[in-house]
Structures are given as structure tokens and as C-alpha cells.
C-alpha positions in Angstrom: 5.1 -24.9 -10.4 4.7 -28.1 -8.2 8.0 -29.3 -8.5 8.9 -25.7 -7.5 6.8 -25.8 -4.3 5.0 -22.6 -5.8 1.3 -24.4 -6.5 1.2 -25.5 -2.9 2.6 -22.2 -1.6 -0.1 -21.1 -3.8 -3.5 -22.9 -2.7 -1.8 -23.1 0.9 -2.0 -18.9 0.5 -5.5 -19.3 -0.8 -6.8 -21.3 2.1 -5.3 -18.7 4.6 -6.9 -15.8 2.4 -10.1 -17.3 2.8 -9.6 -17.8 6.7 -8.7 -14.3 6.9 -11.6 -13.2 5.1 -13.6 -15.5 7.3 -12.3 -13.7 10.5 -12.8 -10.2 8.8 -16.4 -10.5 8.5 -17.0 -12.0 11.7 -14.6 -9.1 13.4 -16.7 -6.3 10.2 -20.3 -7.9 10.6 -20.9 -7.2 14.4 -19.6 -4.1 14.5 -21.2 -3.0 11.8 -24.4 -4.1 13.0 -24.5 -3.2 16.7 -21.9 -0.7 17.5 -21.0 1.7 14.3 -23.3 4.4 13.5 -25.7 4.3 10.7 -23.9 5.4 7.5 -20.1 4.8 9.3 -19.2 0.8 8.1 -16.2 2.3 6.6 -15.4 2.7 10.8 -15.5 -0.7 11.5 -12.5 -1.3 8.3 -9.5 -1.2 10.2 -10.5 -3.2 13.2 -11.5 -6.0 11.0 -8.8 -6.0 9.3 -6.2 -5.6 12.0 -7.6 -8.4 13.7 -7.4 -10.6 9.7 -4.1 -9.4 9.7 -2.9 -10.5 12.9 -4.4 -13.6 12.2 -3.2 -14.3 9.0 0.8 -13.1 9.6 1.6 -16.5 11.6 -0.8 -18.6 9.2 1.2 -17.4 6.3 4.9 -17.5 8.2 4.0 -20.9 10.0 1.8 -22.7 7.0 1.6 -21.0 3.5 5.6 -20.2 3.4 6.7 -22.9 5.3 10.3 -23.9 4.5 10.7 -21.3 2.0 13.1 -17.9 2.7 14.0 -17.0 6.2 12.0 -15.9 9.7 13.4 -13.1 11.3 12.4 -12.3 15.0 13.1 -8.6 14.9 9.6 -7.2 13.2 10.5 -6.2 10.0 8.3 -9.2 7.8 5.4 -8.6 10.3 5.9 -4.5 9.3 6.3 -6.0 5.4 2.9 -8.3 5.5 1.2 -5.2 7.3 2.5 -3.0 4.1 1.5 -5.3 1.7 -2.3 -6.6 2.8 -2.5 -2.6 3.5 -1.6 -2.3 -0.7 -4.0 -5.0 -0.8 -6.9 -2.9 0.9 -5.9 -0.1 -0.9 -6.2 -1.9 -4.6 -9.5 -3.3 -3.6 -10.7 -0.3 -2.5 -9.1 1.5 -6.0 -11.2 -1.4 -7.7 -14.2 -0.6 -6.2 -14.0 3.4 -6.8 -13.2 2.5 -10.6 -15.6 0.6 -10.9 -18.7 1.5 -9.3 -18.1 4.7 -8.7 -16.7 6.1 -11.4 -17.2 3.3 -14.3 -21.4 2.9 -12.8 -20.5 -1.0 -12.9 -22.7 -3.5 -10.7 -21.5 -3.6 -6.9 -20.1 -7.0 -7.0 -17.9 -6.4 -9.9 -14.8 -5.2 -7.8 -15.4 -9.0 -6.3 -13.6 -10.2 -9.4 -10.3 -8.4 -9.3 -10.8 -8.9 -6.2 -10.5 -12.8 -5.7 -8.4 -13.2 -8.8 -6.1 -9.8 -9.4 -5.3 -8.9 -5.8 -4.6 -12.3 -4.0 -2.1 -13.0 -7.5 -0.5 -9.4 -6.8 -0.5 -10.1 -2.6 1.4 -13.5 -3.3 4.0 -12.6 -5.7 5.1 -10.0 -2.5 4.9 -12.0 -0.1 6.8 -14.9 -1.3 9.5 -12.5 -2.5 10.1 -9.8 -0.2 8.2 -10.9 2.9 9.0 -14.6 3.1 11.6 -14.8 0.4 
């Protein structure tokens, strides 16, 4: 893997991730706090992560992927990392119903797929049909 360039790809993606997830709970927090009504977080969802998302796109193009696959200035990867951090949500949201909501597991057990299944799956995309 490191004479590959996947490994650094790799914690290069993870640092990002973890920016991302930085700059969706300070876009989540805040809104959740002071401007979403009581019992509506799940409002305050897909500004957070529109704004993680467009932070992370150019992060991952400029930085994580760097010198691997081709850029194209037409739309089409930002359209494909949109699609696949939306799978993303969609898995960790699937985790969580599975879970806790139907399986009556602890709340933070979806945290493990979470940080270990999903950022795996997210990668494998990205560097192949996004970036590849």
C-alpha cells in the first residue's frame, strides 16, 4: 500500500474526513441550538453537511487525491463526491436505525461503523470513480 500511494491517499482522506466533520458540527451545533425548533435537529442535517461537503470536495481533489486520476472542470466529480458522501449519510443513517432503533443497541454504537465501515466504503469510491 505505500509504495502504491494508497496508505497516504488513505490517512490524507482521514485527515480531511475529520476536518469535514469538524466543520459539520460547527455549521450542526449552532443551528441546532439557536435557530431549529425544539424536536427538529434532523432540520439542521443538510445545511451542515452541504457546507462539509463543499468544504471537503477541493480538500479531497487538491490534497487527499493529489496526483492520482484526472480533474475535470465540467461538474461531473463534484456531482459524483455529492453522490457518494450523500450514500455516506445515508449508510450512517441505515446504521443508526439498525442499530438503535430497531436492534435497541446503545446510541453511540452506530459511531463504530461509522468511523471504521463508512469512511473504508467512501474511499474505495472516491479513489475509483470520483478521482480515479
Amino acid at each position: 500500500m505505500r509504495q502504491s500511494g494508497v496508505l497516504g491517499q488513505l490517512i490524507r482522506f482521514g485527515i480531511v474526513g475529520g476536518i469535514s466533520t469538524l466543520v459539520y458540527a460547527l455549521v450542526y451545533l449552532p443551528l441546532v441550538t439557536w435557530v431549529m425548533p425544539e424536536g427538529w435537529a434532523v432540520g439542521a442535517v443538510p445545511f451542515a453537511f452541504a457546507v462539509a461537503v463543499a468544504v471537503g470536495f477541493p480538500l479531497h481533489s487538491m490534497w487527499s487525491f493529489k496526483g492520482h486520476g484526472t480533474r475535470k472542470r465540467d461538474g461531473s466529480q463534484q456531482m459524483k463526491f455529492i453522490v457518494v458522501q450523500g450514500s455516506g449519510l445515508v449508510m450512517n443513517m441505515g446504521f443508526t436505525w439498525l442499530l438503535v432503533d430497531l436492534g435497541g443497541l446503545a446510541d453511540w454504537a452506530p459511531l463504530v461503523p461509522a468511523v471504521t465501515v463508512i469512511p473504508l466504503v467512501t474511499f474505495l469510491i472516491n479513489r475509483h470513480w470520483v478521482f480515479g
